[in-house]
Structures are given as structure tokens and as C-alpha cells.
C-alpha positions, -999 to 999 in steps of 0.1 A, spaced: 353 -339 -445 350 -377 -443 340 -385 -476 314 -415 -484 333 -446 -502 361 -431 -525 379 -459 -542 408 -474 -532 439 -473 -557 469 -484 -548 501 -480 -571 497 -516 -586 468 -505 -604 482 -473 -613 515 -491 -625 487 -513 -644 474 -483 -661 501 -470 -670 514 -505 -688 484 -503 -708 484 -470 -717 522 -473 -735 515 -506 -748 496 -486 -775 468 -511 -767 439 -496 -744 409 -510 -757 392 -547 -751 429 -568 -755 448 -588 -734 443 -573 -700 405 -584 -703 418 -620 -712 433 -619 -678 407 -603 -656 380 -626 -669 403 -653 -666 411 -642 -625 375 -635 -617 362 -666 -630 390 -684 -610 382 -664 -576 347 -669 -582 347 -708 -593 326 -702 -626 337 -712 -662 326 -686 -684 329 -645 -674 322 -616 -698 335 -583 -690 314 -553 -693 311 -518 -692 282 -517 -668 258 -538 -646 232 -528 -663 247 -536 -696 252 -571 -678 214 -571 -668 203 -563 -702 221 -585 -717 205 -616 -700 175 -606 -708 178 -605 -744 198 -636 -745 168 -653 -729 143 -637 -757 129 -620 -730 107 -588 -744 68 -578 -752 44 -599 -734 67 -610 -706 69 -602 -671 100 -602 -649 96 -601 -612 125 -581 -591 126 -557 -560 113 -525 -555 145 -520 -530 167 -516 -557 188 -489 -581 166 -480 -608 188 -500 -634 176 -531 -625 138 -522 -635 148 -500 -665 167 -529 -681 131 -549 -678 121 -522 -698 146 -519 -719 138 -551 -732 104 -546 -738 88 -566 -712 71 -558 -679 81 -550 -645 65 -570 -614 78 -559 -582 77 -581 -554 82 -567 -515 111 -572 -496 120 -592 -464 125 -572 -431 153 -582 -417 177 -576 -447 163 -555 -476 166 -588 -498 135 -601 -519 110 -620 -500 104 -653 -512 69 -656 -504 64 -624 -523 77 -638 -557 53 -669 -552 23 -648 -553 38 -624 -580 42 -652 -603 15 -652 -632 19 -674 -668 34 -646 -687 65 -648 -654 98 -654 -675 126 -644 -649 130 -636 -619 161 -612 -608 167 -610 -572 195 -583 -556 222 -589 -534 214 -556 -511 245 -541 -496 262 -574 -495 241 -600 -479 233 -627 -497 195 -631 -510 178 -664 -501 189 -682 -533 174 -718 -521 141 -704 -515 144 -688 -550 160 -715 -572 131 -735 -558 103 -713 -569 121 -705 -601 119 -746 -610 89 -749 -602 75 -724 -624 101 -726 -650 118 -693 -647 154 -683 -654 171 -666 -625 194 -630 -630 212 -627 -601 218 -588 -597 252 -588 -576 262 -552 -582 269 -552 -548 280 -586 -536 314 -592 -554 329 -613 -526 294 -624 -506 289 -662 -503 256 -683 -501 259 -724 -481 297 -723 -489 294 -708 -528 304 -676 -540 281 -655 -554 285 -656 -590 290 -698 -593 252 -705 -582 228 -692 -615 229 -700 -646 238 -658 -647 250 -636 -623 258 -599 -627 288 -577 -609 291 -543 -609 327 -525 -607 314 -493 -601 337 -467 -588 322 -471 -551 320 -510 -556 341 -535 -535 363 -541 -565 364 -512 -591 373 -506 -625 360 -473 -626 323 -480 -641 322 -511 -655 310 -547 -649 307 -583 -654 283 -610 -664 293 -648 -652 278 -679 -664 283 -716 -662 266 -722 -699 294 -718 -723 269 -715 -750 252 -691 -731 282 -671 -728 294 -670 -764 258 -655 -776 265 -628 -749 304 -622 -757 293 -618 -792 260 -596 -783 281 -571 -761 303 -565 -794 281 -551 -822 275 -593 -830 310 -593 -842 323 -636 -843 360 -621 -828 370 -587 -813 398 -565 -821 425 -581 -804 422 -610 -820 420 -595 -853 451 -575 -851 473 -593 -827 505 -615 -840 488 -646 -858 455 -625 -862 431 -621 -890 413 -589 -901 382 -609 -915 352 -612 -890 316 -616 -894 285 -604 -878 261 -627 -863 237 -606 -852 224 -569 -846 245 -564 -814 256 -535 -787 285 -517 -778 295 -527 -738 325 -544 -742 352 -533 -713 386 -516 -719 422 -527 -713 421 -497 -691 397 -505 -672 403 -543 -665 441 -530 -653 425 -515 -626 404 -543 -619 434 -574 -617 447 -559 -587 413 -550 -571 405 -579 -576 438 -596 -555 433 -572 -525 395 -585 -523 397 -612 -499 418 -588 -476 397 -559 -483 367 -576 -474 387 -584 -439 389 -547 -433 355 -536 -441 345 -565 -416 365 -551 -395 349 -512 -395 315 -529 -391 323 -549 -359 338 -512 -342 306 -495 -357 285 -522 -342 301 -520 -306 298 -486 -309 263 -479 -315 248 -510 -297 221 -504 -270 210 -477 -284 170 -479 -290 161 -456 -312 187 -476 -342 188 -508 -351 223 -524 -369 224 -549 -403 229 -576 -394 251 -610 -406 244 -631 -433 227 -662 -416 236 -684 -449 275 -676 -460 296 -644 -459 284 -608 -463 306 -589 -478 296 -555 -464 295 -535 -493 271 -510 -471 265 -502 -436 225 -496 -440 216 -481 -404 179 -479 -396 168 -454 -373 133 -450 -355 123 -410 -363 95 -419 -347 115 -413 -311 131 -379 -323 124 -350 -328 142 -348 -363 137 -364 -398 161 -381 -419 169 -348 -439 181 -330 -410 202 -361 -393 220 -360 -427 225 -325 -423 241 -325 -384 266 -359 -396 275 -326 -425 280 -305 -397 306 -329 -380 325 -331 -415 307 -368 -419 294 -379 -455 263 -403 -455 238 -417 -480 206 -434 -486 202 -468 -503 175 -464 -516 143 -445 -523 118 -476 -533 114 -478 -571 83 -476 -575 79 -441 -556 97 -421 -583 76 -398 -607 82 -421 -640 69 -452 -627 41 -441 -611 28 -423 -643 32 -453 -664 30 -486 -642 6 -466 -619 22 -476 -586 16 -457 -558 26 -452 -521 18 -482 -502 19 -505 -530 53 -521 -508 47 -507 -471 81 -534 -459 102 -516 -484 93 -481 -477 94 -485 -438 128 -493 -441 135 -466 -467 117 -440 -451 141 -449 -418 178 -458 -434 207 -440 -436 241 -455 -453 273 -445 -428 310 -445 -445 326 -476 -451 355 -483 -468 391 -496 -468 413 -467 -458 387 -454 -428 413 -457 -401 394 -466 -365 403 -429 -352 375 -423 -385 353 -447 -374 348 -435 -338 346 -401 -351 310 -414 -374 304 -432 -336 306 -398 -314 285 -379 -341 257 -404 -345 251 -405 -307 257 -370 -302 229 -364 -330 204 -392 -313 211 -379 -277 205 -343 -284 175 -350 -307 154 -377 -285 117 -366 -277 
């Protein structure tokens, strides 16, 4: 079976691992200290607070802001739920805005007319990798005075005009999630050029505590700390961050690889009619975190259900990114959204499947997703 995205672990990071794990020191220490330090080097941003999630991440820079009751934060219904339940979260209201067609991404247009006085952020997603129109947005969010929350869960590596994705807002937000193009099993990442900014949330993401273990107990340490305020417990382990050094130093070549597998899945399934393939990020780099492929049902005689159930039968692994927010059961009950609320973002839903893409699909694999998708299309057309 060809699985979906498994990680790729090579015996650096093991070796890394394994450091930490006889050092006697597995928790936030030193090896954070270095991963911050190499992100925010690779990235070109000052300030980068390591995380056990995203959505820790997301959260976070809400309540930073004083975001909460009364407030209204506008993001994409073609997102993973954590985006919108962080809104929550912090006591302030969802505003979904719909999506652009051509690459899943936030329409700009959208937010304008979304916009209301009680707007206090906007917080567009990266989808699959390709960059979200951040001009368009920074330009809107000055104009009405809003902050801007990059979600970048998957774009760890994408570029906008020349600048990578994380050194543009004032706050941008990885994810390192075990599927992610860097991993550190879950975890993630908050970056920030406010260094003010980003001593409230270092502090926040550690129960409020002014210094964290390692520099209480390491040599020249003090025990003595105080808390500044009520905070939360999502700071990232040693562990963790050992995996995430040397992710983080294959990325550039990674990224060349999963390039790669899309231009052979893109020759391979061109001129067919019934699919149409993702394409490029007209503004910088994508950095192909997905392959989203849409296909027209509408010209076969099979849903998406059943296509997922024939790549099975050729020992192929898909997905689907994603089922539009604002269709599942919770939010409809208490936001009262309904089905057509965002027709762009479920079309595309209702016709995308996600094909395997990762580092170590060799281009024997590859063809093999190629054969089956046309053999499926060609033995399914009406």
C-alpha cells in the first residue's frame, strides 16, 4: 500500500533524539534554543517561539492582541477546524470570508465586504502551500486597522515577492505536524518581528512564568522565578525540537523533491478534461505541501467516495483537504451557517481529492498514482 505522507526521518534526527534523551534533559532546554535560533535564521525573522501546536500558536496571538467577547475575526471557511475553534477559543466571533478559485486561498474582495467595526483580525491560510495574496491583505488590514495572523501550518518553506513566509506579519504561525514539510512530531511555531510582542507570548505559552526551566537549573541558573500572568502550557520539548534541527536543514532540498513529484504528476495527468491540476504560485515559491487534484464528477459516472475507493483498490492512499468549515454539524447549530453560505469553497470541496506526495515517493511510485488515476477516469467516463 502506498501510504499518504508518512514523515521522513533520517538517522540525524534519530541520532538527535537519542542525544537528548541521555543528556537527562528532554524538556524545553537547549535544543529549543537552537531550533528557534535556526528557524528564525532560515526564515529571516528576529523573534520565534516554539510550540507544541499551530493552534497553540493561533491562540496565542489572539490573546496577545486582547482579542475576545465582542470581537470578530475574519478567516476561511477552506480551512482545518483549528483555525476557527481558536477564534472561539478566545471568546470572539468567527466571520468567514469565501475563497478565490484558482487556489483555495482567501479572496480578498471577500474580507472587504466581511469587514464590520467590531473586525479585530484578520487570519488568512496558506492552503497546501501557495502563498495567500498578502499585498491585497496587508492593504485592507491598514486600512481598517486590523492585525494580521498568518496561518502557515502548511507553508513552512513557501515565499511571497521574494520573502519567506514567516518574515512578512507582524505574526505568523507554522505547524510541525507529523505530515508537515518539516516535522517535529506535533508541534509548532509562532514568528514575529515585535520583540515585545514575542516576550508576552514566550512568557504566555509557559504558565506566565518570567524564565523557564532551563534557565533555572542550568550551570549559572537561578531557582527563583515569577509569574506575570495567568498563562498556558504549550511550550515545545527538547525532543521534539531534535527532530526538528535537521528537518529543518533538509528543507530547501526537500522542497526540490516534492517539486519534483509534482512536475511528473503534472505531465502525467495533463489533457485530461475531466481534472484540472494546482497550479504555481504566481507571487513567489510554493512549497507543495499538497497536491489538491480537482476533478469534474459531473463527467463520470462515480462520486468522490467511490474514486477513493478504486485508488484503495490499486494499493493507493488519498485524502481530502477539506470539508468547508462551516458544513460541519457544530457550527451550523450555533453560528447557523448553512450550505451555500460559500458556494466557491464548496465547489471545489465537493470535487478535490489530495494524491501522495512526499520525499521518499520514488518516480516508479509516482507513475503508479498516474496509471491508476487514468485507469479510474477512463473506465468511469459517462
Amino acid at each position: 500500500m502506498l501510504p499518504f505522507s508518512p514523515p521522513d526521518i533520517g538517522q540525524e534526527e534519530i541520532d538527535e533524539v537519542v542525544d537528548s534523551l541521555r543528556s537527562g534533559w528532554i524538556t524545553t532546554g537547549p535544543k529549543i534554543a537552537r531550533f528557534e535560533q535556526a528557524l528564525g535564521g532560515y526564515l529571516g525573522c528576529e523573534n520565534v517561539i516554539a510550540l507544541n501546536s499551530a493552534t497553540a500558536g493561533l491562540f496565542l496571538c489572539l490573546k496577545v492582541l486582547g482579542i475576545g467577547p465582542g470581537d470578530e475575526v475574519i478567516t476561511t471557511p477552506y480551512t482545518f477546524a483549528a483555525t476557527v475553534n481558536v477564534i472561539l477559543h478566545a471568546g470572539a466571533v468567527p466571520v468567514l470570508a469565501d475563497v478565490c478559485r484558482d487556489d483555495f486561498n482567501i479572496d480578498p474582495a471577500q474580507i472587504e465586504r466581511a469587514v464590520t467595526p467590531k473586525t479585530r483580525a484578520v487570519i488568512p491560510v496558506h492552503f497546501a502551500g501557495r502563498s495567500c495574496d498578502m499585498d491585497a491583505i496587508g492593504a485592507i488590514a491598514k486600512r481598517h486597522d486590523l492585525a494580521v495572523i498568518e496561518d502557515a501550518a502548511h507553508a513552512i518553506g513557501a515565499e511571497y515577492q521574494g520573502q519567506k513566509i514567516g518574515s512578512i506579519s507582524r505574526f505568523t504561525v507554522f505547524s510541525f505536524h507529523a505530515v508537515k514539510n518539516v516535522t517535529t512530531g506535533e508541534g509548532g511555531a509562532i514568528t514575529t518581528n515585535d520583540s515585545g510582542m514575542a516576550d508576552r507570548l514566550r512568557t504566555m505559552a509557559l504558565h506566565g512564568m518570567n524564565k523557564d526551566a532551563w534557565k533555572r537549573f542550568a550551570p549559572g541558573g537561578k531557582w527563583q522565578y515569577d509569574i506575570v500572568t495567568p498563562g498556558y502550557k504549550y511550550n515545545m520539548m527538547d525532543l521534539q525540537a531534535a527532530l526538528g534541527i535537521h528537518q529543518l536543514r533538509k528543507l530547501d532540498g526537500n522542497l526540490i523533491k516534492r517539486k519534483n513529484i509534482v512536475d511528473q504528476y503534472r505531465n502525467g495527468l495533463s489533457g485530461i478534461s475531466q481534472i484540472a491540476l494546482p497550479g504555481d504560485s504566481a507571487d513567489g515559491r510554493h512549497c507543495w505541501h499538497l497536491f489538491p487534484l480537482l476533478i469534474d464528477f459531473a463527467k463520470l459516472k462515480i462520486g468522490r467516495d467511490r474514486f477513493i475507493e478504486l485508488l484503495l483498490q490499486e494499493n493507493i492512499s488519498s485524502n481530502v483537504h477539506y470539508l468547508p468549515v462551516h458544513l460541519f454539524s457544530y457550527y451550523q447549530e450555533q453560528m447557523g451557517f448553512k450550505p451555500g453560505d460559500f458556494p466557491v469553497a464548496e465547489d471545489l470541496s465537493a470535487r478535490e481529492i489530495t494524491l501522495p506526495l512526499y520525499t521518499r515517493l520514488t518516480p516508479d511510485d509516482v507513475d503508479d498514482v498516474i496509471f491508476a488515476v487514468r485507469k479510474i477516469i477512463s473506465n468511469n467516463i459517462k
